[in-house]
Backbone as JSON, one array per atom type, in Angstrom:
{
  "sequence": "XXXXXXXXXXXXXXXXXXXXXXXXXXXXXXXXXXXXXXXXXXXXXXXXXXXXXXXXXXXXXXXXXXXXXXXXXXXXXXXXXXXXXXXXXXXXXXXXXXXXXXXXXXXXXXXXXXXXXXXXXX",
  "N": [[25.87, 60.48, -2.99], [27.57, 59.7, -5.47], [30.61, 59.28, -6.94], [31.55, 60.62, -9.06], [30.0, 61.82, -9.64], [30.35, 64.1, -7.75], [32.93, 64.99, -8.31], [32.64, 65.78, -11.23], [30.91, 67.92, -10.79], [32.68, 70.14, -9.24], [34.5, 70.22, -11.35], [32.95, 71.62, -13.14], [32.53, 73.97, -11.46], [35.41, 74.82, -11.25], [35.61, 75.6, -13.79], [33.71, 77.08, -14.67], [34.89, 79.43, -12.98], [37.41, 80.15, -14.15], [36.51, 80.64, -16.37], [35.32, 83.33, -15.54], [37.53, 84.0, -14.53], [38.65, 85.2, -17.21], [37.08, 87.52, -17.93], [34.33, 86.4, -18.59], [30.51, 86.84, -18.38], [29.2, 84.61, -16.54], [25.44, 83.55, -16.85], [23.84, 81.72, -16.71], [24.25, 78.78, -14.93], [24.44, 74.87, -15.22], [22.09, 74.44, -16.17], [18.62, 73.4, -17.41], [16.66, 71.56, -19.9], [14.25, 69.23, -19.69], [15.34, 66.04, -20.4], [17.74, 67.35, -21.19], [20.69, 69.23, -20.81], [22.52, 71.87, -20.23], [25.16, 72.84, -19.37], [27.41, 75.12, -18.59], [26.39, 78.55, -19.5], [27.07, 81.54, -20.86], [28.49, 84.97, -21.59], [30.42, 86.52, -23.5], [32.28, 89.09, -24.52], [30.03, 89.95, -27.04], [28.51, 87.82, -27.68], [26.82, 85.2, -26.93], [27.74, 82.14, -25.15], [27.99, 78.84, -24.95], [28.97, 76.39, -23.26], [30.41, 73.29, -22.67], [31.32, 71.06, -20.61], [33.99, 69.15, -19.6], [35.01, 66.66, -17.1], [37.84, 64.83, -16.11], [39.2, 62.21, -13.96], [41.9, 61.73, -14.95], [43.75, 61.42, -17.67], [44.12, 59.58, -19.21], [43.06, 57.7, -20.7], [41.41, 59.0, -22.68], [41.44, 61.96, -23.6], [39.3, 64.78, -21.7], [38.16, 66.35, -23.38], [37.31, 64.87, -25.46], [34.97, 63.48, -25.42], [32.94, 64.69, -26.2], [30.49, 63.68, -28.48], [29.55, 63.65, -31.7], [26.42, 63.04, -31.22], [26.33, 64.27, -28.32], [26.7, 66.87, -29.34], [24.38, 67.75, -31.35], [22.49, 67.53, -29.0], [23.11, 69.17, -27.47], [23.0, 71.93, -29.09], [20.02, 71.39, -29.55], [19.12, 72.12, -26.94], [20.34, 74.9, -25.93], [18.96, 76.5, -28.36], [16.45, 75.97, -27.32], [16.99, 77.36, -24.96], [17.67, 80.11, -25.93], [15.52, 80.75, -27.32], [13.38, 80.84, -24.93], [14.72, 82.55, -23.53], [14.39, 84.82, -25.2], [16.35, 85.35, -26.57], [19.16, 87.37, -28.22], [21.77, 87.79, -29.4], [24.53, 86.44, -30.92], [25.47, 83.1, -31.16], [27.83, 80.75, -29.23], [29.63, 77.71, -29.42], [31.65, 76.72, -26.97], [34.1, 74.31, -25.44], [34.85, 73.04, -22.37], [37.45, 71.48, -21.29], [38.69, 69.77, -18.21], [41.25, 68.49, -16.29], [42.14, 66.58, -13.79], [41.51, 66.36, -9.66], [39.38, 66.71, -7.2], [40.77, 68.57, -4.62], [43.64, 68.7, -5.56], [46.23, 69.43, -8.5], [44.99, 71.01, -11.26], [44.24, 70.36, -14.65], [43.67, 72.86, -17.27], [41.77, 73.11, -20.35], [40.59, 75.33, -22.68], [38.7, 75.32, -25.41], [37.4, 77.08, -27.39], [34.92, 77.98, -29.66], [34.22, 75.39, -30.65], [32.6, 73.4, -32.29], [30.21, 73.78, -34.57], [27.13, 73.7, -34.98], [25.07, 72.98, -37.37], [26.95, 71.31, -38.48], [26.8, 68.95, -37.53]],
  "CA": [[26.14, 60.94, -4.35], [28.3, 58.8, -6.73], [32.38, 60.49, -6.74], [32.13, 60.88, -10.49], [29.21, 63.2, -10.05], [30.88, 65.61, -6.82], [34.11, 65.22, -9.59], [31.72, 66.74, -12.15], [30.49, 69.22, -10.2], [34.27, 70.32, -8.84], [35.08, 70.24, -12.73], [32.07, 72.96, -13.68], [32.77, 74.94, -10.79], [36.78, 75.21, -11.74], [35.77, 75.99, -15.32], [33.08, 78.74, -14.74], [36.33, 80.1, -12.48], [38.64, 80.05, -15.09], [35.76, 81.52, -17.79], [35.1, 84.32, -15.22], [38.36, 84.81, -14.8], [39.02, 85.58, -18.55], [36.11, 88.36, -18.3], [33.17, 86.08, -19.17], [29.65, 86.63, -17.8], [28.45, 83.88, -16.31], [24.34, 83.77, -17.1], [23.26, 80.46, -15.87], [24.28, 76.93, -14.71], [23.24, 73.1, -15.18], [20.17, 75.19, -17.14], [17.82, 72.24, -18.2], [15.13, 71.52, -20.13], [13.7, 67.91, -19.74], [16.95, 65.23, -20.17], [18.99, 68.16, -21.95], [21.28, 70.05, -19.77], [23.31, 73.07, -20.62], [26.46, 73.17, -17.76], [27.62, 77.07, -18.45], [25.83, 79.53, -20.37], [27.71, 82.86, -20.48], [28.33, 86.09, -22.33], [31.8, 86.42, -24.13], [32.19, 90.25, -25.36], [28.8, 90.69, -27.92], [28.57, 86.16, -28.06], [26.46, 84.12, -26.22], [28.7, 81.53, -25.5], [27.27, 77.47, -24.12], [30.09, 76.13, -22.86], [30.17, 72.01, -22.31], [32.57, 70.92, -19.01], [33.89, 67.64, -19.68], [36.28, 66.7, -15.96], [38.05, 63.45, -16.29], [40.14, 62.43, -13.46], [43.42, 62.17, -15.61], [43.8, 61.64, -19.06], [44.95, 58.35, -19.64], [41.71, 56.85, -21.68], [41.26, 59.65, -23.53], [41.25, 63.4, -23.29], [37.8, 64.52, -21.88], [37.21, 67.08, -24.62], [36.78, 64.17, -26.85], [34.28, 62.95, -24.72], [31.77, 65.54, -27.02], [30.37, 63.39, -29.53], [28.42, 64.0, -32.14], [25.39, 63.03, -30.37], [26.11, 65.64, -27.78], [26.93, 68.48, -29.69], [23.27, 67.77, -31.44], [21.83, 67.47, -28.13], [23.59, 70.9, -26.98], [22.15, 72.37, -30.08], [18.53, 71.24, -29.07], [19.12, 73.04, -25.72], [20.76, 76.1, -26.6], [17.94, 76.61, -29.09], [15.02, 76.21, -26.45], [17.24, 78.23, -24.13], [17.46, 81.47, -26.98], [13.94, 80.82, -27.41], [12.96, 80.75, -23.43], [14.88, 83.91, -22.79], [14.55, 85.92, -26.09], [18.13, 86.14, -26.5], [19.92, 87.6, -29.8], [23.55, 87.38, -29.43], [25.07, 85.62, -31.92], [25.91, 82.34, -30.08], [29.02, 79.94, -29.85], [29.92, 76.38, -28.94], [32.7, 75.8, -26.52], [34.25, 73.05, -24.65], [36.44, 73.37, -21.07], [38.14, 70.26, -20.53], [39.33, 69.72, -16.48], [41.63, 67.55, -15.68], [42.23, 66.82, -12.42], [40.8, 65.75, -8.74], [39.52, 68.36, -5.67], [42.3, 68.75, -3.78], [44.5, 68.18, -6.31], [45.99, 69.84, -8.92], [44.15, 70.58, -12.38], [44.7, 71.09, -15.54], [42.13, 73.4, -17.9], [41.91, 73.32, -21.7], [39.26, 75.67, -23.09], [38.68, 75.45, -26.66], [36.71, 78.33, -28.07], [34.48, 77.88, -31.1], [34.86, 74.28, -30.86], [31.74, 72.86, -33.26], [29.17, 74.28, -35.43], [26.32, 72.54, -34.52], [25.07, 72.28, -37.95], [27.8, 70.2, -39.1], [25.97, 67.69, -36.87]],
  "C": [[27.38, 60.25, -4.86], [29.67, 59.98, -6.54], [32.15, 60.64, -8.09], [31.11, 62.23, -10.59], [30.18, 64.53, -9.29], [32.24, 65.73, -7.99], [33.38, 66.49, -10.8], [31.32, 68.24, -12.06], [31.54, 70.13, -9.73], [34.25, 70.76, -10.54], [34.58, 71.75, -13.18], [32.34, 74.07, -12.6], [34.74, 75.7, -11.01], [36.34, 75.68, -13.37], [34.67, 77.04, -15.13], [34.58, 79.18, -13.47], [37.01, 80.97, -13.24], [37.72, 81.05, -16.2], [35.89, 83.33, -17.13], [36.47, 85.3, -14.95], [39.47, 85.49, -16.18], [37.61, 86.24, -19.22], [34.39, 87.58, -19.05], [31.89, 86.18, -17.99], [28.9, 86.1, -18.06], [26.83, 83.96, -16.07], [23.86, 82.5, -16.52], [24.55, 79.07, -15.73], [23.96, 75.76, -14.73], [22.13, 74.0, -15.68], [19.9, 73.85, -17.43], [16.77, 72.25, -18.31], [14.76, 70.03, -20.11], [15.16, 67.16, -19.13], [18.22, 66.26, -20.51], [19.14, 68.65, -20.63], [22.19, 71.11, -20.41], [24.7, 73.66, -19.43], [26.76, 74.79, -17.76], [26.89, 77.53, -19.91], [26.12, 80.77, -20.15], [27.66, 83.72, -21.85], [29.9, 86.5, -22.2], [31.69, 87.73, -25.03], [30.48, 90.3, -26.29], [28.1, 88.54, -28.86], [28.18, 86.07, -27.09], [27.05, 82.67, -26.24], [28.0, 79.99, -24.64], [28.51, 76.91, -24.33], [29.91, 74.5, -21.61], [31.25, 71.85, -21.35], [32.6, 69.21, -19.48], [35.28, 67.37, -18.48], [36.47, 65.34, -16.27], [39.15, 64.04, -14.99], [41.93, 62.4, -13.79], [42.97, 61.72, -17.3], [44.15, 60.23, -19.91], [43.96, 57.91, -20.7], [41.87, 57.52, -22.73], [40.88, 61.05, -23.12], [39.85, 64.15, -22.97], [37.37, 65.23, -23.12], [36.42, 66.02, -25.63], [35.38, 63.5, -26.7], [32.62, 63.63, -25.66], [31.84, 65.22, -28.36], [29.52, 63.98, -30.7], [26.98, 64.07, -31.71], [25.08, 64.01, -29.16], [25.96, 66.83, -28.02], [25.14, 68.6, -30.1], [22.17, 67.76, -29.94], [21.65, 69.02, -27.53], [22.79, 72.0, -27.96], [20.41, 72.54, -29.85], [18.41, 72.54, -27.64], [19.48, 74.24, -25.76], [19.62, 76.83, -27.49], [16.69, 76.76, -28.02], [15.95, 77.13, -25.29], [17.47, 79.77, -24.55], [16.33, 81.53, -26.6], [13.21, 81.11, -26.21], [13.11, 82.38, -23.47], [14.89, 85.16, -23.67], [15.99, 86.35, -26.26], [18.78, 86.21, -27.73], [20.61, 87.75, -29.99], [23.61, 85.86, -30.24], [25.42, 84.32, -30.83], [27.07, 80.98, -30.55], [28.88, 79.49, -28.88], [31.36, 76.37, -28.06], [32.79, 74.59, -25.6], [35.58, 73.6, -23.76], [36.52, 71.83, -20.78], [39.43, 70.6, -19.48], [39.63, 68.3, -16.51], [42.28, 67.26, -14.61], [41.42, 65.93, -10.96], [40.45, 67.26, -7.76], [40.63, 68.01, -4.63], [43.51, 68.84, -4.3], [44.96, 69.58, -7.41], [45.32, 70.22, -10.46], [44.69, 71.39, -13.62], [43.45, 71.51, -16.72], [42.55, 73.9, -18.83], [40.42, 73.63, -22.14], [39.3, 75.62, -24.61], [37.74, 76.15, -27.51], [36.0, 77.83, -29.33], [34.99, 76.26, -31.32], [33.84, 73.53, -31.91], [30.7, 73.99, -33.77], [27.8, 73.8, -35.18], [25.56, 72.24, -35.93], [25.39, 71.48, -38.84], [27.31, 68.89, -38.65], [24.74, 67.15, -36.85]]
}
């Protein structure tokens, strides 16, 4: 397995952590439908909340949050949508983004940004 993926995977597992430990219940993981993927899907007080993981190992390039282009957020949108639809689910639902920065072993640093897009601004 490629280090950028076990990085990845390290990244989503420190950020559902961090969600759960700021009272969120976690509902699925990596959910996917076809190429789409959905990394956390949780439940934030009376909000269904899809929550993108972007881990970079430091920051120097560019911050990962930014890493969620337009093209993703529309993608997230697609998925989120067939994942309501799958499970019948009627909580209002919101976009965030956890950017991890960091290595395993190491230490990391975790910027969640709540309500971070609209999806149909995109």
């Amino acid at each position: 397995m490629a280090e950028h993926n076990d990085t990845g995977r390290w990244g989503e597992q420190k950020a559902a952590e961090y969600l759960e430990r700021k009272g969120y219940r976690i509902l699925w993981r990596d959910w996917r439908d076809g190429h789409r993927d959905l990394d956390i899907v949780a439940v934030d007080a009376d909000q269904l909340v899809v929550v993108e993981v972007k881990t970079r190992r430091n920051a120097d390039y560019m911050p990962p949050e930014l890493a969620v282009d337009a093209r993703k957020m529309r993608s997230l949108a697609v998925a989120a949508a067939k994942f309501v639809g799958t499970y019948g689910i009627e909580f209002p639902l919101r976009f965030d983004i956890v950017a991890v920065t960091g290595t395993p072993g190491g230490d990391c640093d975790i910027r969640h940004i709540e309500d971070a897009f609209t999806p149909m601004q995109y």
